[in-house]
Backbone as numpy.savetxt, mean C-alpha at the origin, in Angstrom:
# Nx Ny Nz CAx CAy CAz Cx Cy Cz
-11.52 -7.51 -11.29 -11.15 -6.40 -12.19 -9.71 -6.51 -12.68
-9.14 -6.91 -12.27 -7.39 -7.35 -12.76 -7.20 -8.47 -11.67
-6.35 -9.59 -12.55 -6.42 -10.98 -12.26 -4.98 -11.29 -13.04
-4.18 -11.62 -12.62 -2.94 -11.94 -12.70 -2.79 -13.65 -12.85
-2.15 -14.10 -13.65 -1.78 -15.78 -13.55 -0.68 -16.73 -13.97
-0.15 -16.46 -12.78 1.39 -16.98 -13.62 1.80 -16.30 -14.35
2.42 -14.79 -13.97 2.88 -13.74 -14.72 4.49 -13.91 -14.32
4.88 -14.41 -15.81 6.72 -13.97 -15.24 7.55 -13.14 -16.71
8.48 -12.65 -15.96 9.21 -11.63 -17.51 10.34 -12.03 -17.12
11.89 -12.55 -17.93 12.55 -12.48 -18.13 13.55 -11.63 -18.75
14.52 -11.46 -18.56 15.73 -10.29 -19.40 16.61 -10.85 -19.78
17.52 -11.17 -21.03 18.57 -11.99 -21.15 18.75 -13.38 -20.20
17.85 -14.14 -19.58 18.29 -14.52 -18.47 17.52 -15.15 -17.25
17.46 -13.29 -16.74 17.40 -12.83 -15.38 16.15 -12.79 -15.24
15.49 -13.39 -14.46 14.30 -13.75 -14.04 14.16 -12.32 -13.17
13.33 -11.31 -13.68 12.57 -9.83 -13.02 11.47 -10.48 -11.96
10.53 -11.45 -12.94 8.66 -11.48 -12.39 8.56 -13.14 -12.49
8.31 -13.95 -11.33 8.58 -15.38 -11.24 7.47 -16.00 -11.32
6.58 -16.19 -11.87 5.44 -17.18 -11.50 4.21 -16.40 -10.65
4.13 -15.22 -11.03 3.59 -14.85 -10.17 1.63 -14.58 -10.55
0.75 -14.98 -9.40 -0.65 -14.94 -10.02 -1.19 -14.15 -8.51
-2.27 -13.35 -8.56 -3.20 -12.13 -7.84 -4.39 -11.89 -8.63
-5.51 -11.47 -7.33 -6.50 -11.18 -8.39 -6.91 -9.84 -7.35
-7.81 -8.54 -7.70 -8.15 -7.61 -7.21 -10.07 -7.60 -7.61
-10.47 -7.61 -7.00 -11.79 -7.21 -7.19 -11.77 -5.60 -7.08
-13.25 -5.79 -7.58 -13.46 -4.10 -7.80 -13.72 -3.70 -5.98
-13.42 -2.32 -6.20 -13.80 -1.37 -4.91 -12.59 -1.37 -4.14
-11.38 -2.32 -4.39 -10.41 -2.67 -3.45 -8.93 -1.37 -3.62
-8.70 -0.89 -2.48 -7.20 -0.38 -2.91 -5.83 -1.07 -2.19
-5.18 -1.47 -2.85 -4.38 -2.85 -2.85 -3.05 -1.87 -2.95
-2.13 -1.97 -1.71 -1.05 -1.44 -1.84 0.30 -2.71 -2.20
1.36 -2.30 -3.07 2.14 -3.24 -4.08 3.75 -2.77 -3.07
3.78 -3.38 -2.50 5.22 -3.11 -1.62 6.48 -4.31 -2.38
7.47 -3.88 -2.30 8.68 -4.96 -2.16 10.19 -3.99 -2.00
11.29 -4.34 -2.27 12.21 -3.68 -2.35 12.54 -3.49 -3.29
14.37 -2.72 -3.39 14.39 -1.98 -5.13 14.73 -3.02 -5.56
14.06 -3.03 -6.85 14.70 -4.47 -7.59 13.55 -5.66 -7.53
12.95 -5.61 -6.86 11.99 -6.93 -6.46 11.14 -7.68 -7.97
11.08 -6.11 -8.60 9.97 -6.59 -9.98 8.39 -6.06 -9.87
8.77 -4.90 -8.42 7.33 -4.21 -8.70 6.56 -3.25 -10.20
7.45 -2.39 -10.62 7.46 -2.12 -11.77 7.71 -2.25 -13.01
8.33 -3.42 -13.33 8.29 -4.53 -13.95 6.75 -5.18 -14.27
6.36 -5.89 -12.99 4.93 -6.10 -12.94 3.56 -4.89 -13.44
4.14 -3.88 -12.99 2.79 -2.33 -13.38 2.91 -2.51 -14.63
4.28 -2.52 -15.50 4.27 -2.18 -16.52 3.35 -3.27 -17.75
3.77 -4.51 -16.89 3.15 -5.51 -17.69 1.63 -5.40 -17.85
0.88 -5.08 -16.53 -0.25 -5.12 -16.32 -0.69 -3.48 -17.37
-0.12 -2.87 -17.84 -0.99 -2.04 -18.09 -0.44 -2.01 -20.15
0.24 -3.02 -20.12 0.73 -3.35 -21.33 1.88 -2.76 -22.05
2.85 -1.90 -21.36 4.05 -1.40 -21.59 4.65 -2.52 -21.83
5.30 -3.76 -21.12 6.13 -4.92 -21.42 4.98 -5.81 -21.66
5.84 -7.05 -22.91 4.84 -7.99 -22.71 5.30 -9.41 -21.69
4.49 -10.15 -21.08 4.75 -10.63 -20.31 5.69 -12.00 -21.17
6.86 -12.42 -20.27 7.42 -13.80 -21.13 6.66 -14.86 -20.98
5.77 -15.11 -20.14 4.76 -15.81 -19.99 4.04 -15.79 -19.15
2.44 -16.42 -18.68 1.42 -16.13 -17.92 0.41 -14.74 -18.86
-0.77 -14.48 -17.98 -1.50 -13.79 -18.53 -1.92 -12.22 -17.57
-2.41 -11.59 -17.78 -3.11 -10.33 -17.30 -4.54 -9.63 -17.75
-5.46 -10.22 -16.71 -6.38 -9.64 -17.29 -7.09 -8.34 -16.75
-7.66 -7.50 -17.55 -8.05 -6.04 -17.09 -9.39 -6.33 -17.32
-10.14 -6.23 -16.35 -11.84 -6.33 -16.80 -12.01 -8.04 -17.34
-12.82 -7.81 -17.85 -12.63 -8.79 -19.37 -12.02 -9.04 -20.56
-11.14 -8.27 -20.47 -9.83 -8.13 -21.62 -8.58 -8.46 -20.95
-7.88 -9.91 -21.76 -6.62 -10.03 -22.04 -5.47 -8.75 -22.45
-4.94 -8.49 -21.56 -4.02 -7.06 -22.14 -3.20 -7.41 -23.12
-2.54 -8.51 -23.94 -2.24 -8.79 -24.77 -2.99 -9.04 -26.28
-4.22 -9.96 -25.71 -5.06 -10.67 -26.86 -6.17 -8.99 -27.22
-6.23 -8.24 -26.53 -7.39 -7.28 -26.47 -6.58 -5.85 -26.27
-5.56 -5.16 -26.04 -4.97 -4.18 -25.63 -5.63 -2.80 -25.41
-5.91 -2.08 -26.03 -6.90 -1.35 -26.51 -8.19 -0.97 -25.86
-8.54 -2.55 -25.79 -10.20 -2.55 -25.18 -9.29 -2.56 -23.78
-8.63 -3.37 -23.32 -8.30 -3.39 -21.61 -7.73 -2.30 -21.12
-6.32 -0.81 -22.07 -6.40 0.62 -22.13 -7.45 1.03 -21.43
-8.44 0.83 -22.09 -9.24 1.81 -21.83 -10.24 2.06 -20.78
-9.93 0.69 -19.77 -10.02 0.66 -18.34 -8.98 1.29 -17.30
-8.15 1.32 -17.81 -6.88 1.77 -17.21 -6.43 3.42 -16.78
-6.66 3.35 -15.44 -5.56 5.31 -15.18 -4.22 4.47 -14.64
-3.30 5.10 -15.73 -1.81 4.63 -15.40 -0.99 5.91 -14.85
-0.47 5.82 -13.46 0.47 7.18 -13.51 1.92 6.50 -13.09
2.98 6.10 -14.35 4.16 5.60 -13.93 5.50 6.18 -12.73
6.35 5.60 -12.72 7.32 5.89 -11.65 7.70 7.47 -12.09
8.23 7.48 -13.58 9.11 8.73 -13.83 7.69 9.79 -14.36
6.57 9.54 -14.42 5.73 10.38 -14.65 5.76 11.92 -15.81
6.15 10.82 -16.96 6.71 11.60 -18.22 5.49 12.40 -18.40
6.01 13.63 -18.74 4.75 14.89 -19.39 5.30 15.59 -20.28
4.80 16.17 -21.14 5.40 17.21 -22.55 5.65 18.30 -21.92
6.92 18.98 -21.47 6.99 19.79 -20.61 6.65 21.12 -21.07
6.34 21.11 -22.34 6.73 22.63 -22.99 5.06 23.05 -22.95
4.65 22.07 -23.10 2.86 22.11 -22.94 2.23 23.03 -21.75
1.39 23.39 -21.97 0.60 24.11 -21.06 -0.27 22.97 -20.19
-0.72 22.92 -19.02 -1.63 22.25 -18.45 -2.78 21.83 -19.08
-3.09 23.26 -19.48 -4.86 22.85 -19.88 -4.72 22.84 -21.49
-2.94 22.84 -22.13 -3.23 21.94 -23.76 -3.08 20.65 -23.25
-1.82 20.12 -22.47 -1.44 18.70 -22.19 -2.65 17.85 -21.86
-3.91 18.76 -21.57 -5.18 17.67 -20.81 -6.16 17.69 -21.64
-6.52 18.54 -22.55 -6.87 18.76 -23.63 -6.59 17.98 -24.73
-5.52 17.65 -24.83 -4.25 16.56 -25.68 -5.04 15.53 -25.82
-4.74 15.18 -24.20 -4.93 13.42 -23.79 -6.61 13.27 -24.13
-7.28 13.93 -23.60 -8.61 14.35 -23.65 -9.19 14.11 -25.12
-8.78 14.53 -26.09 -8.65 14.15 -27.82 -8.51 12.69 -27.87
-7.17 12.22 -27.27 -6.68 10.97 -27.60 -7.63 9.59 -26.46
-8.53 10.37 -25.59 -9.17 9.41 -24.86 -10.59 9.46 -25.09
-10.98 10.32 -26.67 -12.51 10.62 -27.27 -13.04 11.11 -25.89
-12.91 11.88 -25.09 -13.97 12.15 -24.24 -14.89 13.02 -24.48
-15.68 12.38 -24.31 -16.81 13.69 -24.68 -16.89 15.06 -23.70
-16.96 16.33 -23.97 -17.13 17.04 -23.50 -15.98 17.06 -22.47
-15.08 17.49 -23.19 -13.67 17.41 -21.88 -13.42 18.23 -21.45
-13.57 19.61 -21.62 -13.26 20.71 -20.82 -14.23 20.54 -19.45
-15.42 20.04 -19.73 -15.61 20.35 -18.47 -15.38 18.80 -17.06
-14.84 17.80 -18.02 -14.20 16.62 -17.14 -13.24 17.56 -16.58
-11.83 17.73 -17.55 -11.03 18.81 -16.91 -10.86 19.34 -15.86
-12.41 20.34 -15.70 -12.69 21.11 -14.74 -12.25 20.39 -13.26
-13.30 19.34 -13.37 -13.67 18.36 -12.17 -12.39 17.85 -11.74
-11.54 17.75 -12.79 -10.20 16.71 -12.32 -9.37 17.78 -11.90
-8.67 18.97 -12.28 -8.43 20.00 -11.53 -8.82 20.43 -10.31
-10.09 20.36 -9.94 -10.41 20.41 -8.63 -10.05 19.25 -7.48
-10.03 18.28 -8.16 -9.67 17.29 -7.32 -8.61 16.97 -6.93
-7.82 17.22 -8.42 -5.97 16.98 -8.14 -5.43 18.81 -7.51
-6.26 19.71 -7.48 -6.22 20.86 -6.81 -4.62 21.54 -7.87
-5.52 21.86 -9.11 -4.40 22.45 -9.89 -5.12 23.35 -10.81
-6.43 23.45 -10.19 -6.83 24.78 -11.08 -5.63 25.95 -10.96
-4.98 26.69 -10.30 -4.38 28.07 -9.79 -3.28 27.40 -11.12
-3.07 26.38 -11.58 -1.70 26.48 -12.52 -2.13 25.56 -13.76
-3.49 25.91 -14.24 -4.25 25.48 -15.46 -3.44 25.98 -16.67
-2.88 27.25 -16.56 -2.92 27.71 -17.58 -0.97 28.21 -17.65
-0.84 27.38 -16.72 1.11 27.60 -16.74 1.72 26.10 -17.80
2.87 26.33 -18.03 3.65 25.84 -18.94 4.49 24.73 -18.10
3.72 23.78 -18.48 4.25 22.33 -17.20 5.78 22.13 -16.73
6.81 22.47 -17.94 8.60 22.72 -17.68 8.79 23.85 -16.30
7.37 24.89 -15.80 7.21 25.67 -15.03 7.04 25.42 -13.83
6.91 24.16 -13.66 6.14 23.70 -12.32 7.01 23.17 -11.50
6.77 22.94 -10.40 7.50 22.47 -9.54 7.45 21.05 -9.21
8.04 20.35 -9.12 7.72 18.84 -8.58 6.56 18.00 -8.23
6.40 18.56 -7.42 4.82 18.51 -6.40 3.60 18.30 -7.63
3.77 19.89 -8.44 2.56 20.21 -9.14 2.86 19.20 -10.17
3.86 19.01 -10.46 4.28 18.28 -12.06 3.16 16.50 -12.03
3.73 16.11 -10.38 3.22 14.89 -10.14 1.42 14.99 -10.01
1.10 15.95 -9.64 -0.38 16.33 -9.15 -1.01 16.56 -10.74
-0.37 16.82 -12.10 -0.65 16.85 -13.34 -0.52 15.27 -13.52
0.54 15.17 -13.26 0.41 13.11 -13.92 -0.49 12.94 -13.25
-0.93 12.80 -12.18 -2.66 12.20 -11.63 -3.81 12.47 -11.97
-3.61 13.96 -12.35 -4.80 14.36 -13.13 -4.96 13.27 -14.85
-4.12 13.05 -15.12 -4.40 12.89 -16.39 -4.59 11.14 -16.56
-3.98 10.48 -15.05 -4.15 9.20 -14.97 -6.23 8.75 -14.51
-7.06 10.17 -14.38 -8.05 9.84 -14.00 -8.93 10.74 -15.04
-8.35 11.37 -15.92 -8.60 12.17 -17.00 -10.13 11.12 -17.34
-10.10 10.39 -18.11 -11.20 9.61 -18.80 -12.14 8.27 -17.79
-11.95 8.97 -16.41 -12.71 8.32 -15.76 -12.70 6.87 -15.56
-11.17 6.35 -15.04 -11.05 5.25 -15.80 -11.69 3.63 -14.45
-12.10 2.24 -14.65 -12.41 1.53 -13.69 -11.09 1.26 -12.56
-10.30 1.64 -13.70 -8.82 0.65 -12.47 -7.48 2.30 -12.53
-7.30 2.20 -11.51 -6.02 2.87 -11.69 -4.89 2.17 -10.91
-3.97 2.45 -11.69 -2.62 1.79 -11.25 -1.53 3.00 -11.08
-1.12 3.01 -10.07 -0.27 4.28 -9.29 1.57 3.66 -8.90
2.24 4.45 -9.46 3.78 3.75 -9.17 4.19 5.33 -8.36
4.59 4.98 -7.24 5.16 5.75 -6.25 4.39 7.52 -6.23
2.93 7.71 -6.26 2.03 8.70 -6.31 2.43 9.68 -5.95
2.77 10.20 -4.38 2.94 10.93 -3.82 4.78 11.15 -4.12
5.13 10.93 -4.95 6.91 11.32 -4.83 6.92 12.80 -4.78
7.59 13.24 -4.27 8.07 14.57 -4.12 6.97 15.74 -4.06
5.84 15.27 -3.22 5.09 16.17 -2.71 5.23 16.69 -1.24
5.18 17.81 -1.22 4.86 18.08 0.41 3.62 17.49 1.43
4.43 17.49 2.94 2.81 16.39 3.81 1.71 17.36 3.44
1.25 18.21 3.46 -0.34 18.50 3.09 -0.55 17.77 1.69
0.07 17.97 0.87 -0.21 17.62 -0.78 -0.15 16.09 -0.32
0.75 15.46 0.35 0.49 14.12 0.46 -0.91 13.68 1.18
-1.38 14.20 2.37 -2.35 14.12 2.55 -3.77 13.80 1.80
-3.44 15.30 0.93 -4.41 15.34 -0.07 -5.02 14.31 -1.12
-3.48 14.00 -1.40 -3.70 12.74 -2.43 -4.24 11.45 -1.49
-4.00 11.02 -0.38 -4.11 9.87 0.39 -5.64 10.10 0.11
-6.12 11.06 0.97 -7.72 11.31 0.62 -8.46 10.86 -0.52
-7.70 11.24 -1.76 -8.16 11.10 -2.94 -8.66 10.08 -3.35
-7.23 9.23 -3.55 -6.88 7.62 -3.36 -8.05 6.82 -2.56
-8.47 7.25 -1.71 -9.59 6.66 -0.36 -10.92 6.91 -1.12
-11.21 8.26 -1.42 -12.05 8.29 -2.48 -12.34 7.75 -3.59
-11.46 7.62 -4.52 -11.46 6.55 -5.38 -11.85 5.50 -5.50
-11.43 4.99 -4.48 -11.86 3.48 -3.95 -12.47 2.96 -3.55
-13.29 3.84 -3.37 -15.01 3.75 -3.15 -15.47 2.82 -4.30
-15.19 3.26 -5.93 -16.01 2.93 -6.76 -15.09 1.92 -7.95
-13.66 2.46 -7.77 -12.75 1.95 -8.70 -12.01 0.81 -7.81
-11.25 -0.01 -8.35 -9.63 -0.36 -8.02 -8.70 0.27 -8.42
-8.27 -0.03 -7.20 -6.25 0.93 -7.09 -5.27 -0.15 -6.86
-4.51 -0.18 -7.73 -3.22 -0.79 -6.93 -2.42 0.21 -7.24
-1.35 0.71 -5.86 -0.59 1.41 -5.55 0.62 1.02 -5.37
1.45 1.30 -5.65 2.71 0.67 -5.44 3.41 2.42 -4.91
4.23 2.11 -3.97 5.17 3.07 -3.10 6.30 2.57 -2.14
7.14 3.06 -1.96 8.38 3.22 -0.47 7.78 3.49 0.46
6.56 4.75 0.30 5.82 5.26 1.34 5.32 4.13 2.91
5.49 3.63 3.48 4.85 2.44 4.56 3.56 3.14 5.03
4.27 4.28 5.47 2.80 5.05 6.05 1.72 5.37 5.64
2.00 5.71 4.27 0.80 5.84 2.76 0.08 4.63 3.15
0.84 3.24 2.53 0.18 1.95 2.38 -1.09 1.97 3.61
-0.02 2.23 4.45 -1.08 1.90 6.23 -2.62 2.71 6.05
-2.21 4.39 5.57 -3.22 5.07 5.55 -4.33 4.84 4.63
-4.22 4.03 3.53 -5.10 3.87 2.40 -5.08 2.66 1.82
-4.47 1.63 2.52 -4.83 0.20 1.63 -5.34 -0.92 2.90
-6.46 -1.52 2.04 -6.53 -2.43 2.96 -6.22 -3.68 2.72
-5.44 -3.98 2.33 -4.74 -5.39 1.50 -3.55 -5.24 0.93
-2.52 -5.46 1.29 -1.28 -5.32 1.14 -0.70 -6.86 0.28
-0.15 -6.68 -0.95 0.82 -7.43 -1.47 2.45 -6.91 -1.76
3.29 -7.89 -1.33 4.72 -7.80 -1.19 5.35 -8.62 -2.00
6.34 -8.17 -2.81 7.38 -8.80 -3.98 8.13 -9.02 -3.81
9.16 -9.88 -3.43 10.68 -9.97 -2.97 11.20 -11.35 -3.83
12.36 -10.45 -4.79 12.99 -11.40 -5.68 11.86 -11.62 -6.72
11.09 -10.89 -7.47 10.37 -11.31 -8.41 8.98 -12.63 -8.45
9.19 -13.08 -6.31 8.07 -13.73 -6.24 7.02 -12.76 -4.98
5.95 -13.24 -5.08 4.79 -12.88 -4.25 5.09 -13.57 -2.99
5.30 -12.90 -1.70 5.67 -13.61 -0.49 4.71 -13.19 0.32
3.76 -12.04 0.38 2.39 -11.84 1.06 1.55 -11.36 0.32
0.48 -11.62 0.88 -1.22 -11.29 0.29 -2.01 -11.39 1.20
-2.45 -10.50 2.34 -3.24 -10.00 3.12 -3.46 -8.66 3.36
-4.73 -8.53 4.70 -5.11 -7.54 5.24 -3.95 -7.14 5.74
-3.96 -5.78 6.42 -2.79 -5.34 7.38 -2.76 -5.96 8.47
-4.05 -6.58 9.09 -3.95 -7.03 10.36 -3.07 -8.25 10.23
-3.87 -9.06 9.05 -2.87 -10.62 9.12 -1.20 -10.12 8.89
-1.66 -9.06 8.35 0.55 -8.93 7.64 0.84 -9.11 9.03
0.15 -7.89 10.17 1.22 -7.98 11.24 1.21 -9.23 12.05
0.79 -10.15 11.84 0.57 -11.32 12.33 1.56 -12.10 11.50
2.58 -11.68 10.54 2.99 -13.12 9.75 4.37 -12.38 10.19
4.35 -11.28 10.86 6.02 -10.79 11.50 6.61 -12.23 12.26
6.09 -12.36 13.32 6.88 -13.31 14.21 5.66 -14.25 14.39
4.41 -14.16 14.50 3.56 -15.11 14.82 3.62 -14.98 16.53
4.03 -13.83 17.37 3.87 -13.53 18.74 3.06 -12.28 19.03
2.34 -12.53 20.19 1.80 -11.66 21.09 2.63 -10.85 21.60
3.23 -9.42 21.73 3.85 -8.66 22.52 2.77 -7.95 23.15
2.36 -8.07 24.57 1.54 -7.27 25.59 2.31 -6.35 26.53
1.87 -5.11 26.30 2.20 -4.35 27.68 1.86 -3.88 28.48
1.99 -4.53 29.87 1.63 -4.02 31.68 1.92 -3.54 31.96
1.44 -2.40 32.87 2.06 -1.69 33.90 0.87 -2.52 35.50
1.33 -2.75 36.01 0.55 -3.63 37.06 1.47 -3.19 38.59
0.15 -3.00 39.75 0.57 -2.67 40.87 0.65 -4.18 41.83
1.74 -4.83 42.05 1.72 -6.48 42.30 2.94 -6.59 43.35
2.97 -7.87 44.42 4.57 -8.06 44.47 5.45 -8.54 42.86
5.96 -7.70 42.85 7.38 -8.59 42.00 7.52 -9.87 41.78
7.92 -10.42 43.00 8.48 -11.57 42.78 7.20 -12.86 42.32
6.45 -12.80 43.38 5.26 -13.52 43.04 4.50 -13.64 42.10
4.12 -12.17 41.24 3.86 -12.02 39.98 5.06 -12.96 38.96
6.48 -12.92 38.73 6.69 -13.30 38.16 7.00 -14.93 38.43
6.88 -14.83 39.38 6.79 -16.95 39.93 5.36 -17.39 39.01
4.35 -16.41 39.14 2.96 -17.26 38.54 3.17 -16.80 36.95
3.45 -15.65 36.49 2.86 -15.08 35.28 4.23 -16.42 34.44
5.03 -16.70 34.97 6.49 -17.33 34.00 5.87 -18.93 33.93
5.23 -19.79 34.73 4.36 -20.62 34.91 3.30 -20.95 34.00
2.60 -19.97 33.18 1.69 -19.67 32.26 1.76 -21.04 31.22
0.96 -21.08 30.50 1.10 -21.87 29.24 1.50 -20.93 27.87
2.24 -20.97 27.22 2.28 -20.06 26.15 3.24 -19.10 26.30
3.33 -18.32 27.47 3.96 -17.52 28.19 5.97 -17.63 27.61
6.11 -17.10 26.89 7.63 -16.95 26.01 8.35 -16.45 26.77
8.10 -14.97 27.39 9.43 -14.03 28.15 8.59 -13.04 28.65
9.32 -12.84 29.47 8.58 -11.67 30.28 10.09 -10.48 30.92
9.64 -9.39 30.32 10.69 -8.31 30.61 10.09 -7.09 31.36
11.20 -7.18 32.33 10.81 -5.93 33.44 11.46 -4.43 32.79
10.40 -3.70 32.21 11.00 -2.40 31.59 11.30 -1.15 32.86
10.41 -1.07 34.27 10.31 -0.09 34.57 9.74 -0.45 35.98
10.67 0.01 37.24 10.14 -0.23 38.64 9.57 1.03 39.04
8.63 0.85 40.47 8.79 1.84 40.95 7.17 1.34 41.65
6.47 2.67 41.83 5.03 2.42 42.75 4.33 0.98 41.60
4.34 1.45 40.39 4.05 -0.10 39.81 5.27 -0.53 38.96
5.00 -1.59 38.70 6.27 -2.02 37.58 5.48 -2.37 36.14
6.23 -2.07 35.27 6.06 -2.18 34.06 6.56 -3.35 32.87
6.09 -4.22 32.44 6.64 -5.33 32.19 6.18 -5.66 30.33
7.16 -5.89 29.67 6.74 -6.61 28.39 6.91 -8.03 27.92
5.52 -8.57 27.65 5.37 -10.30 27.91 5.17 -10.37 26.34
6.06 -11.01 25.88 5.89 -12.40 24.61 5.18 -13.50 24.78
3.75 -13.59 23.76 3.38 -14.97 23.99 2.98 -15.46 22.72
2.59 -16.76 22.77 2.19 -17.66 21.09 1.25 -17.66 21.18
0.34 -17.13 21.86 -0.79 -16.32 21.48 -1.22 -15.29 22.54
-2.55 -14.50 22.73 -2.89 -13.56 23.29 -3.25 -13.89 24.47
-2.50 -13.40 25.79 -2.73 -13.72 26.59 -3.33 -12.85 28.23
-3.86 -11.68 26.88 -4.65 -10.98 27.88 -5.71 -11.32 28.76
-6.60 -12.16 28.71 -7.30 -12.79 29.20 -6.77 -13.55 30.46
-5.99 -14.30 30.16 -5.37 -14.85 31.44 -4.52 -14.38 32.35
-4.07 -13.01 32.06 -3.22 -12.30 32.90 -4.80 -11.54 33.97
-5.40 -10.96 32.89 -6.45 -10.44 33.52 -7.47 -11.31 34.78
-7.68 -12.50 34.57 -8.19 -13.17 35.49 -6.66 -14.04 36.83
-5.62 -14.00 36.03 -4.41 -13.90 36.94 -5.07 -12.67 38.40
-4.50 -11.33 37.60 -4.66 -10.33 38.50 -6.06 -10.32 39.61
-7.03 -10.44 39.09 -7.97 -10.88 39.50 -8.09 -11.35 40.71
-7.85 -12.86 41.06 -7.58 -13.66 41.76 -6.62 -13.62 42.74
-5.60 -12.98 42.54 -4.48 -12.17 43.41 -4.80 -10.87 44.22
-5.65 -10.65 44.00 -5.84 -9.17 43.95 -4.66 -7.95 43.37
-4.34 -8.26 42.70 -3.71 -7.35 41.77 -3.91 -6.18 41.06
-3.60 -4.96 40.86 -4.13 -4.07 40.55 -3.54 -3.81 38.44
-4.21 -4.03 38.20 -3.48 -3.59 36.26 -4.29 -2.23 36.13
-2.66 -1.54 35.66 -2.75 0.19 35.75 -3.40 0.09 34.34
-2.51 -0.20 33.41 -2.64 -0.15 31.80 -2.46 -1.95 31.16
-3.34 -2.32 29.98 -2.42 -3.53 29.57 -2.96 -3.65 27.97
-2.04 -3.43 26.88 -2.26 -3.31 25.59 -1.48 -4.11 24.95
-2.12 -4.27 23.48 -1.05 -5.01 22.60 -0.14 -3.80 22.09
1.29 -4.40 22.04 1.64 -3.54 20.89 1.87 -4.00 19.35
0.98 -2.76 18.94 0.96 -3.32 17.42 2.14 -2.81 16.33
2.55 -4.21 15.72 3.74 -4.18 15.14 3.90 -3.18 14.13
4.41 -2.32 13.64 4.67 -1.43 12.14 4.96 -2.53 11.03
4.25 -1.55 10.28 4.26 -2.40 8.94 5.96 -2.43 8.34
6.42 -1.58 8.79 7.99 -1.43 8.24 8.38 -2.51 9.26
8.43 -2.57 10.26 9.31 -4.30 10.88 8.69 -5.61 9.85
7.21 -5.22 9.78 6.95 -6.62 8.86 7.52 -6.32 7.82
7.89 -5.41 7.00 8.43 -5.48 5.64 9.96 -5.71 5.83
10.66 -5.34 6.73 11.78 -5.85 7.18 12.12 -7.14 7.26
10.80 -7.64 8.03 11.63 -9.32 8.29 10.93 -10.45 6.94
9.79 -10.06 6.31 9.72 -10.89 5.18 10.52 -10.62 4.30
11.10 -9.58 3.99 12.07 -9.03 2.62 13.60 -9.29 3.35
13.79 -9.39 4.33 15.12 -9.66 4.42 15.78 -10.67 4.26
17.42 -10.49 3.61 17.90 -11.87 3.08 17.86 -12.96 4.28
């Protein structure tokens, strides 16, 4: 459904978007991470035909967004970063507006449906310069799904909503994606976590990841961090467990009736601790991975 290939934009110069190629199938919601500056919005803009690209292509559906514009539009729910609206407008003229300009048939009662969803019936009929932040952004969404569109493309969604309203939208987004593609782009980490299952990252205008969440947290360090709490001698435990194959470091967090220990390894080495204990007669209270945050992985791939 959008297929990227060798997309780069230049400025006087300054290389924004480097060579960069992605493809999204349908049903997928694909969260767009990098830092400020990276060329994430740069990239939205291209893809939905605001900039044209300095070279490479973008395709929406089966339409070239350049060679076809129009026809590939009209796949498109775009809700940008600054989420411009006619402020003086009323809700239900501003949707009404777009609604004209997107031929929909029978739009009052699309309207309806999209109000309920973006949960802005109670301020249908207020004067959008009236609204508050929250609602202002919950109108740009409405109108980015106004004409029912295959793909939506989202630049920082949830800005300046409160956690229920953020909630709400996460839901939405999840819903969506049932039937459409999303790519989302946000600061949010926790958003991404809650609603994407495929994460791409921009740093410096190139593509430096493209996976699931599970592999992202796997491309942090490429280590196992496990944590024990195990009822053992001390010393003996750590004469055998340091012996291991693979076995990196082993840190004593916490003494007492058991001790508590966090082991680094180059790969997973629950299994062999477990048949360790085993064989010792050893008692293991607790023993888990800990799983990395997506903000340390975005930390250590984006950092200089």
């Amino acid at each position: 459904m959008i297929e990227v290939t060798n997309l780069t934009k230049r400025y006087n110069g300054v290389v924004a978007v480097d060579n960069i190629s992605f493809k999204i199938e349908r049903g997928e919601v694909v969260g767009f991470l990098g830092p400020n500056g990276a060329g994430k919005t740069t990239t939205l803009r291209m893809l939905t035909g605001y900039f044209p690209p300095t070279q490479g292509t973008c395709k929406i559906g089966d339409y070239d967004i350049e060679e076809s514009p129009i026809e590939a539009k009209r796949s498109i729910g775009y809700l940008p970063e600054n989420n411009p609206l006619y402020h003086e407008m009323k809700v239900m003229e501003y949707l009404e507006f777009l609604g004209a300009l997107r031929e929909i048939h029978d739009s009052r009662n699309r309207i309806k449906e999209v109000a309920e969803l973006c949960r802005i019936k109670e301020i249908i009929s207020k004067t959008i310069g009236e609204l508050s932040r929250g609602y202002r952004q919950r109108v740009g969404l409405a109108q980015a799904i106004l004409h029912n569109p295959e793909i939506l493309i989202m630049d920082e969604p949830t800005e300046g909503l409160d956690p229920n309203q953020v909630a709400q939208v996460r839901e939405l987004i999840k819903e969506l994606g049932k039937e459409k593609t999303v790519l989302l782009s946000t600061h949010r980490l926790p958003e991404v976590e809650a609603t994407c299952k495929r994460i791409l990252i921009i740093n410096r205008g190139k593509i430096i990841a493209d996976a699931g969440k599970d592999e992202l947290h796997k491309m942090a360090k490429g280590k196992e961090v496990i944590e024990l709490e195990i009822k053992a001698p001390k010393e003996k435990f750590l004469e055998i467990i340091q012996e291991q194959p693979d076995i990196e470091g082993i840190e004593l967090k916490e003494e007492g009736e058991t001790q508590k220990y966090e082991i680094s390894s180059a790969t997973d080495p629950r299994e062999n601790i477990f048949n360790l204990c085993v064989a010792n007669n050893w008692t293991i209270i607790d023993m888990h991975r800990r799983v990395v945050s997506l903000e340390s992985v975005f930390r250590e791939l984006t950092q200089e």
